[in-house]
Steps between C-alpha positions, in 0.01 A plus 500: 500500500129408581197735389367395866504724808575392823427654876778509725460376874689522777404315824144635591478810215487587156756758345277786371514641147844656434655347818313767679421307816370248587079345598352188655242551240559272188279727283731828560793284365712636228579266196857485377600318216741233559835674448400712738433256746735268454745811574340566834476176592814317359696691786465256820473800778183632361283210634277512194352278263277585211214275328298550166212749530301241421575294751382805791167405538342155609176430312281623240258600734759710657568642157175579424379654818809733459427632140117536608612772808712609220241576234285690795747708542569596136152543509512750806789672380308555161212632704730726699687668187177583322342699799915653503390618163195654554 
């Protein structure tokens, strides 16, 4: 078994973490690890496929513009919990 994770896909979505759905939106995919995926998608009704996490995103510009939105909004979130605190 690989340490990698992997994204499952069907035809236009994403499964969602814990096979809870389903989104367009590549970022709101869940990551499985390949056992699990290979379990989903080894049966040939279930119209999925599955790739390496790595694989997801295009470019490193992609990449990097993602964790940037990211670290703003650790950084609001932070903001937000210390004025909870108050």
């Amino acid at each position: 078994m690989s340490d990698k994770l992997f994204v499952i896909k069907k035809p236009g979505v994403y499964w969602r973490p814990d096979s809870c759905g389903y989104t367009n939106n590549r970022i709101e995919a869940g990551f499985y690890t390949e056992d699990e995926a290979k379990e989903v998608c080894d049966d040939p009704r279930s119209g999925c496929t599955y790739k390496p996490v790595a694989e997801l995103f295009e470019s490193k510009a992609e990449i990097d513009a993602i964790i940037a939105n990211l670290e703003t909004i650790k950084e609001q979130m932070r903001l937000h919990a210390s004025e909870v605190a108050k």
